[in-house]
C-alpha positions in Angstrom: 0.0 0.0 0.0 1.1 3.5 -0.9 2.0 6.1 1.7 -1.1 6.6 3.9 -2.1 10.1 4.7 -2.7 10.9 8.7 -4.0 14.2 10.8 -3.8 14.1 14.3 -5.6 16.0 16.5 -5.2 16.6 20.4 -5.4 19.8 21.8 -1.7 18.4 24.0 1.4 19.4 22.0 3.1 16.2 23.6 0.5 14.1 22.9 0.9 15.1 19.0 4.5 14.7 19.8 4.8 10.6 20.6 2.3 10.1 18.0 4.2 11.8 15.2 7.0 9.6 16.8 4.7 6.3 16.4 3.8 7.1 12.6 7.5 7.7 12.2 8.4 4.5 13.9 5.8 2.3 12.2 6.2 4.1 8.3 4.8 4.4 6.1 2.7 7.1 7.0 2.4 11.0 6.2 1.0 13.4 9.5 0.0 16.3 9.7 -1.1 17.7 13.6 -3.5 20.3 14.9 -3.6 21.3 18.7 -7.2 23.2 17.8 -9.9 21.0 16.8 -11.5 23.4 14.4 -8.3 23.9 12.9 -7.8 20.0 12.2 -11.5 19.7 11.4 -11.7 22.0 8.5 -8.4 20.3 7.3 -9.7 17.1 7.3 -12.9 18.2 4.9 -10.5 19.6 2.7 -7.6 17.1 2.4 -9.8 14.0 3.1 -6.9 11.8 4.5 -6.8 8.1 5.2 -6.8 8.1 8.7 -7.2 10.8 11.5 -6.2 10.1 15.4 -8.5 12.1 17.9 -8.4 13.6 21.2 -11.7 13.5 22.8 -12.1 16.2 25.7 -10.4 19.4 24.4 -10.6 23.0 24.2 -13.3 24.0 21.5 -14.6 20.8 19.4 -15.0 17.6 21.5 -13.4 15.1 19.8 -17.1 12.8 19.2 -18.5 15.7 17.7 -15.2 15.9 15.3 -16.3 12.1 14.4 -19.4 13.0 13.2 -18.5 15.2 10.9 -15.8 13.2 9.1 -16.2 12.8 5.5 -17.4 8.5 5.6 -14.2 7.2 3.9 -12.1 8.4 6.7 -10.9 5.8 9.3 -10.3 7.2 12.7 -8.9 6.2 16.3 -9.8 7.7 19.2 -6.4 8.5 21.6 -8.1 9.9 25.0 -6.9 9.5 28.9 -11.2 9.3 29.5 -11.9 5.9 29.2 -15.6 6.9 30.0 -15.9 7.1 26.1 -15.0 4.0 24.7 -18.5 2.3 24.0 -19.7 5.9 22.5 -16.3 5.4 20.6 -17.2 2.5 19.6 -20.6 2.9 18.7 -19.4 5.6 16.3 -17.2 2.7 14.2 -14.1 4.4 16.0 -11.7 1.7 14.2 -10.0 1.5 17.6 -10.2 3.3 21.2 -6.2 4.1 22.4 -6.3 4.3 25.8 -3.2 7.1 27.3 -0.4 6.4 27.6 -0.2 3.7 24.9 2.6 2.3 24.1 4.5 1.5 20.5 3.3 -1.6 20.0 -0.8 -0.5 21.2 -0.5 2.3 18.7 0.8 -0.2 16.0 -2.5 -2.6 16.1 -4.5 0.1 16.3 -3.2 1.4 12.7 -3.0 -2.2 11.3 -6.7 -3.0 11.5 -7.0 0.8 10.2 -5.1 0.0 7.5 -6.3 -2.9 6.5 -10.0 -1.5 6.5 -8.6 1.3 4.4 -7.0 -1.2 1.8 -10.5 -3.3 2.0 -12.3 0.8 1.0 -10.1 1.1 -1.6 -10.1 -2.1 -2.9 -11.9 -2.9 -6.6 -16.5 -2.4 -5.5 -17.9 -5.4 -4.8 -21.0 -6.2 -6.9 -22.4 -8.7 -4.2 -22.0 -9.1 -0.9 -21.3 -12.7 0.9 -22.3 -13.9 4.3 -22.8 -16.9 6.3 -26.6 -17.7 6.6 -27.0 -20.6 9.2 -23.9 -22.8 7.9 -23.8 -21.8 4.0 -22.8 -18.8 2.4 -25.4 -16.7 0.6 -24.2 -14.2 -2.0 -26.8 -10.9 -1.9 -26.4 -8.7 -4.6 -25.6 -5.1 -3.6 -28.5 -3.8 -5.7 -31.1 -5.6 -3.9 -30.4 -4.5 -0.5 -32.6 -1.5 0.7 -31.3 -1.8 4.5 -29.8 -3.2 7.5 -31.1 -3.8 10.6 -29.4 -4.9 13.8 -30.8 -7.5 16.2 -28.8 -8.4 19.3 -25.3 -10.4 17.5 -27.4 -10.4 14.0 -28.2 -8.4 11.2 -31.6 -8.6 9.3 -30.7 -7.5 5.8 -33.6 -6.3 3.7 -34.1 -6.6 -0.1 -36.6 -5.2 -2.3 -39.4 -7.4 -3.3 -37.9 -10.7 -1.8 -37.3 -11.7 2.4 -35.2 -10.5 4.7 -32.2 -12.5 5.3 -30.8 -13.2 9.2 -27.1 -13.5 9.3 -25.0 -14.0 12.2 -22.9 -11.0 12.2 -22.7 -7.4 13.6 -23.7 -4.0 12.1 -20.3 -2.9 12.2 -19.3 -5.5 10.4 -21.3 -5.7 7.8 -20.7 -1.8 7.4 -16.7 -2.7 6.8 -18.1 -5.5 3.8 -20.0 -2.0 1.8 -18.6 0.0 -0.2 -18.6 3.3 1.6 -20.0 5.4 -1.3 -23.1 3.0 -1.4 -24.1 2.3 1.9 -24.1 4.5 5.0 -24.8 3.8 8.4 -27.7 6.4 10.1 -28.2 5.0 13.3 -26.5 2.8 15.8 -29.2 0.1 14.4 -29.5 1.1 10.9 -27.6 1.3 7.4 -29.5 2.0 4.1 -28.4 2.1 0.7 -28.3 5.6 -0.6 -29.6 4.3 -4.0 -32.8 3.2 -2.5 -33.3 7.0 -0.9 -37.0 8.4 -1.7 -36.2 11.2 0.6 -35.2 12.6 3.8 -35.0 15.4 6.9 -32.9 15.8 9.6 -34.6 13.2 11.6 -35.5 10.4 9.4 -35.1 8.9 6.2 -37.1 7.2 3.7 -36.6 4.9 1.3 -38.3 3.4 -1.5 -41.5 1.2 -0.5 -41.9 4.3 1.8 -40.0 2.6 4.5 -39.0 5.3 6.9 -36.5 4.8 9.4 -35.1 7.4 12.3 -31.5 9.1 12.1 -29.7 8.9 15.2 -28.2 11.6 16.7 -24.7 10.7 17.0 -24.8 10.2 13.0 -27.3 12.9 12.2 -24.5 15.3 10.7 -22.5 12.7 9.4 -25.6 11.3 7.9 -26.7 15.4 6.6 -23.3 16.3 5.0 -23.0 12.8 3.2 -26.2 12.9 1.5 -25.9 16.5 0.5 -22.6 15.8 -0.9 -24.7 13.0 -2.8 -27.0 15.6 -4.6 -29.9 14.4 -2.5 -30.2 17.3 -0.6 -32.7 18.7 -3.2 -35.0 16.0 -2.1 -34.9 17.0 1.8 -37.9 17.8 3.9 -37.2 20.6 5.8 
């Protein structure tokens, strides 16, 4: 994989120091680092880099709200001393959640599984999507799926004019199998296919068979920018 580009954020001038130190280390990768959060925010929408590495409480812009607002084909690790966060971390597909001080070899299987998620993004589209269904695999083509629902440790995955299918593996999982310019995730139970968009507000969305289905919070900006940036906005209730 080619050099991967990195902005750090942390609102801690030494804390930007040992992780510019780790990206040297490891190699490989390119950083850039912001002590104010706006700064590195507005950065990050214009550069679009592979991976970002965020502080969570800081001066200004809280580091969740940073997450939100991250362009979808941006992986990102959270680097925090609050460990308070690390389910909300996690619930906002945080790749990883790097508890300080972390050490070398922490920080370096934190950016593995980034990088290969980033390599799996970047990777040819997959027409079809392949899961496990009881003990056989099931292929699903991409086009047939309107949404995904989580259930407990399943996923009910809904296709238009045929059954859902149950599968034995997590939302977030599933949301690392989609192509990211397809498929977006809207709530901490829900991804939908942005092809099968009829139209939608800030708190809901609705696709075609006029299923409507809410917009969480946490992913309601995330969820706003990437849909206008789709063309859709012109179809929004407001």
């Amino acid at each position: 994989m080619s050099h991967i580009e990195c902005i750090a954020i942390d609102d801690e001038p030494i804390a930007l120091s040992i992780i510019s130190n780790f990206c040297e280390r490891k190699g490989g990768l390119t950083l850039s680092t912001f002590c104010e959060p706006e700064v590195g925010l507005n950065e990050i929408l214009q550069k679009r880099p592979d991976l970002v590495f965020l502080d969570i409480e800081m001066n200004g812009l809280n580091g969740l709200d940073i997450a939100q607002s991250l362009p979808q084909e941006c992986c990102f690790i959270f680097t925090t001393a609050y460990i308070q966060y690390a389910l909300e971390g996690f619930n906002l597909d945080a790749v990883d959640f790097l508890y300080k001080p972390f050490s070398y070899e922490r920080f370096s299987a934190a950016v593995d599984k980034a990088l290969r998620r980033i390599e799996f993004k970047k990777a040819k589209p997959a027409k079809e999507l392949i899961i496990k269904k009881e003990y056989t695999n099931v292929s699903i083509p991409l086009s047939e799926i309107t949404y995904i629902e989580a259930m407990e440790n399943y996923s009910k995955i809904f296709r238009r004019d045929k059954p859902y299918i149950l599968s034995h593996i997590s939302l977030k999982n599933l949301l690392e199998m989609l192509p990211p310019n397809d498929f977006i995730r809207i709530h901490r139970s829900y991804i939908i296919a942005k092809g099968q968009i009829l139209h939608f507000n800030k708190r809901s969305v609705t696709l075609v068979g006029e299923r409507n289905l809410p917009i969480g919070r946490q992913y309601a900006q995330s969820t706003e920018s990437a849909l206008k940036n789709d063309r859709l906005a012109g179809d929004s209730n407001r």
